[in-house]
DRENROKOL-162702 format. One record per residue (C-alpha): z, x, y. Coordinates in steps of 0.001 Angstrom, whole numbers, plus 500000, padded with zeros to 6 digits. Layout:
! residues N
ZXY ...
This chain:
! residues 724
500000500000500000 499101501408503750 501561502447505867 499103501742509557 500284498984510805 498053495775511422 497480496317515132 496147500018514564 493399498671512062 492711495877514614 491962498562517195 489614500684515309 487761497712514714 487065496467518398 486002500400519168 483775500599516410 482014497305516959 482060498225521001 480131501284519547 477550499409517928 476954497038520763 476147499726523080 474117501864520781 472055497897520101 471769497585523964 470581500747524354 467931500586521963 466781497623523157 466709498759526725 464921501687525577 462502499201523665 462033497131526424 461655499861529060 458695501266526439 457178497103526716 457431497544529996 455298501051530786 453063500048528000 452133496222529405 453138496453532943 453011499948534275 449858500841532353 449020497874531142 444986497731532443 444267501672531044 445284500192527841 443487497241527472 440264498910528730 440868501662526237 441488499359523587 438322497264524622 436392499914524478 437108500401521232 434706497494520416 431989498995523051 429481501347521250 427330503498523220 423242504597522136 422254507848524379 418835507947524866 418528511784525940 416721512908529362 413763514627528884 414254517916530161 411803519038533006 409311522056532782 409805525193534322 406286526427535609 404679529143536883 403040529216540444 400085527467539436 401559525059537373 400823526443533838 404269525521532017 406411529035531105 408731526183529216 408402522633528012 409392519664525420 407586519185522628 407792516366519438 409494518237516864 410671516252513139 414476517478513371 416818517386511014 420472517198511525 424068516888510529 426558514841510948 429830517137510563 432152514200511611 431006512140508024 430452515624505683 433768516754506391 434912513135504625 433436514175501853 435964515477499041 433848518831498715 433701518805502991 429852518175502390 428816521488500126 426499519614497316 424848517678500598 424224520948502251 423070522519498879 421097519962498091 419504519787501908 418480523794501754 416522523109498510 414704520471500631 413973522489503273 413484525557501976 416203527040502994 419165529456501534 422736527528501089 424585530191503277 421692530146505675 422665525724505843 426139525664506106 426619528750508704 424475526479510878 426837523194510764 429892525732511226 431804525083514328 432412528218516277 436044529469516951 437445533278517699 437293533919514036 434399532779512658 431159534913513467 428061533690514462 425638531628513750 427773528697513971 428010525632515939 429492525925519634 428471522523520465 430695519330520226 431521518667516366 431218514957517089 427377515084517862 425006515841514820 423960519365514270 420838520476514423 419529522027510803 416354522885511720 413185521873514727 410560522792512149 410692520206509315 407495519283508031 406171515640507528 407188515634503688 410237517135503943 411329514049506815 410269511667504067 412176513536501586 415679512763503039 414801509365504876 414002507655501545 416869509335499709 419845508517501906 422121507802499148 421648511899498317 421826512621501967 424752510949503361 425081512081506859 421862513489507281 419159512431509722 415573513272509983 413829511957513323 411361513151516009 412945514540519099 411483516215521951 412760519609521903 412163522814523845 408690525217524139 408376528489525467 404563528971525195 404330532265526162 400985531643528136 398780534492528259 400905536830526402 403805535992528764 406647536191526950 409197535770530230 412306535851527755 414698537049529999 413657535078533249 413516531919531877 416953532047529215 417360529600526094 419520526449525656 422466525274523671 424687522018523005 427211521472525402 430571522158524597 434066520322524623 435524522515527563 431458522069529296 432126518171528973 435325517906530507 434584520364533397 431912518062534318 433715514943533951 434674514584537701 431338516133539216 427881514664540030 426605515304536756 428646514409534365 427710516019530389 427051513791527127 427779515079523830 424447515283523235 423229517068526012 421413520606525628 422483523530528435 420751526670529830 422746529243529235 420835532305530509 417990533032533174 415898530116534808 417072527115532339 420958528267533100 420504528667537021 418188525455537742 420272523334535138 421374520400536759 417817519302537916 416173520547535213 418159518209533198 417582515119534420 420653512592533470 420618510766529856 420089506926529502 423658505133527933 423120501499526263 426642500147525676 427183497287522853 429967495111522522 430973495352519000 433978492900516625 436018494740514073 432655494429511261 430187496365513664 428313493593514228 426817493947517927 427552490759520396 425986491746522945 425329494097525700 427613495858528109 426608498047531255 423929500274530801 423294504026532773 419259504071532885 418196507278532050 417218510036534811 414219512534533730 414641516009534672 412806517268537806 409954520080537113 411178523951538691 407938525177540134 408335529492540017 406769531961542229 406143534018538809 402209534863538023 401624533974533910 398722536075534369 400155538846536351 403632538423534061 401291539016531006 400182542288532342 403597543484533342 404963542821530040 401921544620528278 401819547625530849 405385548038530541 405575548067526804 402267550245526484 403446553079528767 406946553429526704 404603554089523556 402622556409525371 406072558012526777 407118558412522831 403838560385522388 404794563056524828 406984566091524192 409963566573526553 409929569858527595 413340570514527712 414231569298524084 411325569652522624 411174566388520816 409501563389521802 410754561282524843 412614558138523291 411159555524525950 413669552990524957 414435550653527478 412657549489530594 411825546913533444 409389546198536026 409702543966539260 406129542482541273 407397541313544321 406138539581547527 406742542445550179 406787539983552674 408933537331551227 410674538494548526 409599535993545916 408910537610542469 405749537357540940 406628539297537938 409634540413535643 410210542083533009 412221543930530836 412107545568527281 412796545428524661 412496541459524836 412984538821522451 411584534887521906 413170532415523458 411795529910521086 414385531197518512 417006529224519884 415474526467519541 417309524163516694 419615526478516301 419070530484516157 418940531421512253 421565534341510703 418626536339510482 417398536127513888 421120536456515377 421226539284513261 418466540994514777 418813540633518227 422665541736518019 421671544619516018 422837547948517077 419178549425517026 417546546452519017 419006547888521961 420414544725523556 416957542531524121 418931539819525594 419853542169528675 417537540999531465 416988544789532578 415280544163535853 418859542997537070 421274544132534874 420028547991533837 421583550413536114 420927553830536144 420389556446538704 417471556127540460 416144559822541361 414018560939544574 413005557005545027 416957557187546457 415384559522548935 414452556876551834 418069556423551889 419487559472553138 416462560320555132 417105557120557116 421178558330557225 419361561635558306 418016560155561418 420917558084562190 422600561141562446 420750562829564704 418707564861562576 414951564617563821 412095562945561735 409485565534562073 411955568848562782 411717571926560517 414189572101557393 414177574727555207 412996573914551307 413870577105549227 414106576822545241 417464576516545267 420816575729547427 423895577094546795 427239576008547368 430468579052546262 429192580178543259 427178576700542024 423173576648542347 421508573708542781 417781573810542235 414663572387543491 412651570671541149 410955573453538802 412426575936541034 409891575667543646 410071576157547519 407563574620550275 409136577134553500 410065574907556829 409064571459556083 409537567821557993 411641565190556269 408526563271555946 407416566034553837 410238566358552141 409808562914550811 406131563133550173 406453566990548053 410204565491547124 411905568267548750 415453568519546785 416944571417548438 416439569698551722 418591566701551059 421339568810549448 421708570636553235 421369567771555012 424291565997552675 426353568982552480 426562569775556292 427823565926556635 429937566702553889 431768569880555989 431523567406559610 434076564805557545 435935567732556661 435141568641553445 438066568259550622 440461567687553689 438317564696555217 439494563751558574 440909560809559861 437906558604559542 434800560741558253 432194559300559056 430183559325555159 426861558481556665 425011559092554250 427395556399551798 427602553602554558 423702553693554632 423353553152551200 425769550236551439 423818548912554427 420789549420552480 422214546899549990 423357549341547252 426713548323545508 426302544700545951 423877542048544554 420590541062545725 420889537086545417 418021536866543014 418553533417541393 419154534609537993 422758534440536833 424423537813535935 423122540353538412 424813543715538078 425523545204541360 424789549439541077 427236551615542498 427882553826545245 430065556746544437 431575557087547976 435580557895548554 436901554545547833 435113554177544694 436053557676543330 439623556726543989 439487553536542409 437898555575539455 440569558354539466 443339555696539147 441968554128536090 441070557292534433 443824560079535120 445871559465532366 443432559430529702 441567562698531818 445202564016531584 445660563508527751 442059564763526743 441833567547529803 442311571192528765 441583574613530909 439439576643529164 438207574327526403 434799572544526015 432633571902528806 433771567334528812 437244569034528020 437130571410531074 435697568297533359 438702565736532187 441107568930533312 439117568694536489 439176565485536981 442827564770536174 444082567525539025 441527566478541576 438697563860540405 439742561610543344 438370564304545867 434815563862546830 433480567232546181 430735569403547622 428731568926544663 429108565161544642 427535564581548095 424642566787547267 424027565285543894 424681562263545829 421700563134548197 419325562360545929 420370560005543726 421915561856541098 425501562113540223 427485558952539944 425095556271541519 423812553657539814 421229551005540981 419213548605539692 415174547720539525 415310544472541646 417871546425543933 415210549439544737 412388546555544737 414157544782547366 414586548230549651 410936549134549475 409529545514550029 412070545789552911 410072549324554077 407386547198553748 408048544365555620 409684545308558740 412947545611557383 413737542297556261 415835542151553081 415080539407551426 416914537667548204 414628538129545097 413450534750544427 411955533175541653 412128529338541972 409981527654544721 410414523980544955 411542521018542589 409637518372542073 410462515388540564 409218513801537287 406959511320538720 405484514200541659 406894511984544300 409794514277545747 409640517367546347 412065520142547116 411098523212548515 412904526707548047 412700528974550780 413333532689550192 416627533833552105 417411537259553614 420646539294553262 420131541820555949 418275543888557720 417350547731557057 419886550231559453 416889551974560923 414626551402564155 411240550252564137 409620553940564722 411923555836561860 411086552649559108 407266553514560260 407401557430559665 408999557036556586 406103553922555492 403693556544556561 405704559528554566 405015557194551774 401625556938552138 401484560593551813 403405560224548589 400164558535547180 397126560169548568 398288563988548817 402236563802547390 403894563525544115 401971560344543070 398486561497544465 397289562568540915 397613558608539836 396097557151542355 392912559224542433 390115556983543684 392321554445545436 390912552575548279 393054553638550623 391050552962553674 391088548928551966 393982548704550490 396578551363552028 398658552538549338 402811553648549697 404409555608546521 408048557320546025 408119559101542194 411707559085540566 412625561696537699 416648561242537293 418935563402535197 421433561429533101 424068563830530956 423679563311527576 420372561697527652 416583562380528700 415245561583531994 414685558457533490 411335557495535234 411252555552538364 408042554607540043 408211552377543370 405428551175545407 403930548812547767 400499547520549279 401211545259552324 400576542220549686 403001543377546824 405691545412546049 406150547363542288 409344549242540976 409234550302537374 411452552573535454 411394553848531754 415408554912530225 414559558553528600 410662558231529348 410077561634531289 408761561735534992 408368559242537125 404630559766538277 404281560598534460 405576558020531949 405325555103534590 402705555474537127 399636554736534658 401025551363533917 402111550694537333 398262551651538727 396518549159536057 398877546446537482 397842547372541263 393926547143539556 394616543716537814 395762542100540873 393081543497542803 390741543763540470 389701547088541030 388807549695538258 389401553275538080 387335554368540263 388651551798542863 385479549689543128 386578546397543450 385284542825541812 386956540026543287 385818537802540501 388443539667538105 390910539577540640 394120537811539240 395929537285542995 394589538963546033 397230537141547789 400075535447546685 399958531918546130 401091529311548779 399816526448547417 402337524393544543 400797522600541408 400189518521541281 402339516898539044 400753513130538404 402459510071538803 402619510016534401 404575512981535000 401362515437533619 400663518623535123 396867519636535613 397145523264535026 394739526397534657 393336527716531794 394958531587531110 393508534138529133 395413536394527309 395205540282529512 392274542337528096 393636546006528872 391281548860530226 389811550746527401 390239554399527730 387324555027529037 388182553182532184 391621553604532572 390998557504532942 390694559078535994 387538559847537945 386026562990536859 383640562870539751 384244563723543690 386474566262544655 389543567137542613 392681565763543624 394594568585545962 397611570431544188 400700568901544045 403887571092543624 405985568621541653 404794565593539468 408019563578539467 
């Protein structure tokens, strides 16, 4: 028997039940407070969420417009391709996630297994490509090239191909018209991603699961008009599928058409020029290996000299852009990311940087003059310059006595440059600068545009550098520690330079402003950057952004929206120094460095300006730079480890000069075979169907050898001391 007494038990009681009744309360003020923000407070998203539920939606995809070239031949467009796809969302149902479908799919299509099922994979920071870096909600693109039979194949076997669609569906052409390729300039597409589709969400043009992007060049920078907007049909569903009727409907928007100041014809014979005078460089013995040149990258830039707009581009080694299409293949992925394809994908007109040689040389001459050094007074050119106990030589070792600073440009005159740069070097106060040196010859080049981008409308410009104190300080900072791990007096000549470099490689040196001088040491620039500065010579001393696009027009050809070319700046030199140096460049190509490939040249026609380019890079061969203008066009080529610059690129960049005038060897001229005197000004007609009335183009018939050797008769060309 208990000993509590009665009233104790009573007590524990009441608390207990006082307990419960507060923890019911609060769980049904909790409750209710949940009603409340789930009827009330949000209430309206809910129901139109939950309605929505019972909405399905059709997209009926924009067709994407066509990127064309100035005279409306199409560089890119749709065609109807049978396309078979995927539908991840119902294989990965499956108890096998959709392997016997896939299997049984390749056999179909002629196609391995692996080759299947790495296209349908979705892409994530572990799995390598190909995969899938689209949505995994929309179907998945198998393949763009099934035949006829192969459609029929799956469409009347869906019970063996659950989840699998074969239908026509406009998808994307690069043509290549006349042997223009245009890889790099124009880019490829891809699905839109997740992350894509919610960026977009809350902008002007929103993204559908569905929707193909540009993701490099032309189709990447002109996306949103090139895209057009896709068409949404919205059915109201109940719980069976069954479709009661319409909801709101988006009509569809086609993409407008991106007219290009680009040449097909004249891009054709860039592209072939280029590629042929990198075999020819491979055919030649460098003299100071004695193996053969390796030729194995380059780029070329045709420009407007007096607008900037680009009539040619390219780059090798190149690729197809049509590969993308559907998909890119293991194989194909493969071989463009392969070690000894040398990075096709790299646009090099805008994105190789190297050092650009004596074609650097207007630059300091310019800083020259701003400095008070005289245009035509007499500067020494010996063989060599010294500085302490380091020689720096002329090209080949060879002196021209007391020379002007045109000269020096037109003979490319080393040892004069190195002077000029040194003494500014000593007036800033050598390894003690003063106060605030005033680095001339550096804040020209940065005036000149160097170290920052052009504005070219091509995504992923690389800006160059220029090696002046600021940079080589930012430089030291990153590198001393690992230069003061690796560094060691008195060991190899990279460990002897890291010993340097840790002690003192945030100095500007003696031997960095001369190497500086002429375009040596640590500068880097690129094609479209030099292409800019000599159109700029050209012009007056406009700078103008690179520009490729020149108007959009819409589908229909009722709108359209021109693109004018913008400048960036203007030259740092007076009207009489930019025309001794134009005329310095002249000499360059009828008695200079470039005379001996331009022999025959209508000069009195078609005057001709020339600056050769042969840069040092450790470690490697030499790089060839060739840039020139006419007062119609302006062409910069350069060849990675091709030899000289007169050498290895000024055959190709002479047979581009005859194409567009059509000229021949000998410089007789037939304006029949001319492929643009002038550049075009006129844009293509697109009809009110939307169809585009363009030229025929025929593929570029090179000279034969016969005519693309020089004249043997007339005078001989006078001696030249250097052929750089």
């Amino acid at each position: 028997m208990s000993n509590i007494p009665e009233t104790g038990r009573s007590s524990r009681v009441q608390i207990r039940l006082v307990i419960i009744q507060v923890l019911v309360v609060s769980f049904l003020c909790t409750l209710g407070g949940r009603l409340w923000y789930l009827q009330i407070r949000n209430g309206a998203e809910y129901y139109h969420e939950a309605k929505s539920n019972h909405v399905q939606q059709v997209v009926q995809p924009a067709v994407r417009g066509s990127i064309l070239d100035a005279r409306g031949v199409p560089l890119a467009d749709n065609e109807t391709r049978l396309v078979v796809s995927a539908s991840r969302t119902a294989l990965m149902k499956m108890k096998d996630k959709g392997k016997d479908v896939l299997t049984r799919l390749s056999a179909v299509l002629d196609m391995k297994p692996q080759e299947v099922m790495e296209k349908v994979r979705i892409c994530d920071s572990k799995t390598p490509k190909p995969c899938w870096n689209g949505s995994p909600y929309q179907p998945i693109p198998v393949t763009a090239e099934a035949t006829t039979q192969q459609a029929l194949q799956i469409r009347e076997r869906p019970e063996e191909f659950p989840g699998i669609t074969a239908e026509p569906t406009a998808v994307r052409r690069y043509p290549a018209p006349g042997g223009a390729n245009t890889g790099q300039v124009l880019g490829y597409l891809s699905p839109v991603t997740d992350e894509e589709i919610q960026e977009a969400k809350n902008t002007n043009s929103p993204l559908l699961r569905s929707d193909q992007v540009g993701r490099f060049g032309l189709e990447r920078t002109y996306d949103r008009v090139l895209r057009g907007k896709s068409g949404v049909t919205r059915y109201e569903v109940d719980n069976l599928g069954r479709v009661m009727g319409e909801a709101k409907n988006d009509p569809g928007i086609p993409g407008a058409h991106l007219v290009t100041s680009i040449d097909a014809r004249v891009q054709g014979v860039a592209e072939y020029e280029l590629n042929a005078a990198m075999v020819e460089a491979r055919k030649q013995i460098d003299r100071n290996t004695g193996v053969p040149y390796k030729a194995d990258a380059g780029a070329v830039v045709v420009l407007e000299s007096k607008t900037g707009r680009v009539v040619a581009m390219a780059s090798n080694p190149t690729y197809d852009p049509n590969v993308w299409v559907g998909g890119i293949s293991g194989k194909d992925y493969a071989k463009l990311t392969a070690k000894e394809s040398n990075v096709p994908l790299m646009n090099r007109a805008i994105q190789g940087q190297a050092a650009p040689g004596s074609i650097f040389k207007v630059i300091p001459t310019t800083a020259a003059v701003n400095a008070g050094y005289k245009f035509d007074g007499d500067y020494p050119c010996p063989s060599s310059y010294s500085i302490g106990g380091q020689v720096f030589k002329n090209f080949e070792s060879q002196g021209h006595g007391s020379i002007t600073l045109g000269k020096a440009l037109e003979v490319s005159c080393d040892t004069v440059f190195y002077a000029l740069a040194h003494q500014q070097w000593i007036k800033d106060g050598g390894l003690k600068p003063v106060k605030n040196p005033g680095d001339i010859f550096f804040k020209t080049a940065h005036k000149f545009g160097l170290g920052a981008e052009t504005g070219v409308d091509l995504p992923g410009e690389e800006k160059g550098r220029v090696p002046d104190r600021q940079w080589k300080q930012r430089f030291w900072k990153a590198n001393k520690d690992s230069w003061c791990k690796t560094g060691k007096k008195g060991g190899t000549y990279l460990e002897l330079l890291a010993y340097e470099n840790c002690l003192e490689g945030n100095l500007l040196r003696a031997g960095d402003a001369v190497n500086y001088s002429i375009g040596q040491g640590d500068t880097l620039v690129t094609p479209i950057q030099m292409a800019t500065i000599y159109a700029a010579i050209c012009n007056g001393g406009t700078m103008w952004n690179p520009t490729i696009g020149k108007a959009v027009i819409s589908a229909d050809g009722k709108h359209i929206d021109p693109i004018m070319p913008k400048a960036h700046g203007k030259l740092p030199l007076d009207e009489q120094t930019r025309k001794q140096i134009v005329g310095a460049l002249e000499g360059v190509a009828t008695r200079g460095t470039a005379a001996w490939r331009f022999g025959g040249w209508p000069q009195e026609q078609i005057p001709m300006h020339a600056k050769t380019g042969t840069a040092e890079v450790y470690g490697k061969q030499t790089t060839s730079w060739f840039a020139t203008f006419t007062d119609d066009y302006t062409i910069v080529m350069t060849i990675s480890q091709g030899g000289t610059g007169s050498g290895a690129s000024g055959p190709a960049v002479r047979n581009i000069y005859n194409a567009l005038y059509g000229l021949d060897m000998a410089g007789k001229q037939d304006v029949t075979k001319a492929l643009l005197l002038k550049p075009e000004a006129k844009l293509p007609t697109i009809q009110p169907d939307g169809s585009i009335a363009s030229p025929e183009i025929k593929p570029y018939v090179p000279p034969s050898p016969e005519e693309a050797a020089p004249p043997l008769a007339g005078p001989p060309a006078p001696p030249v001391a250097r052929q750089d």
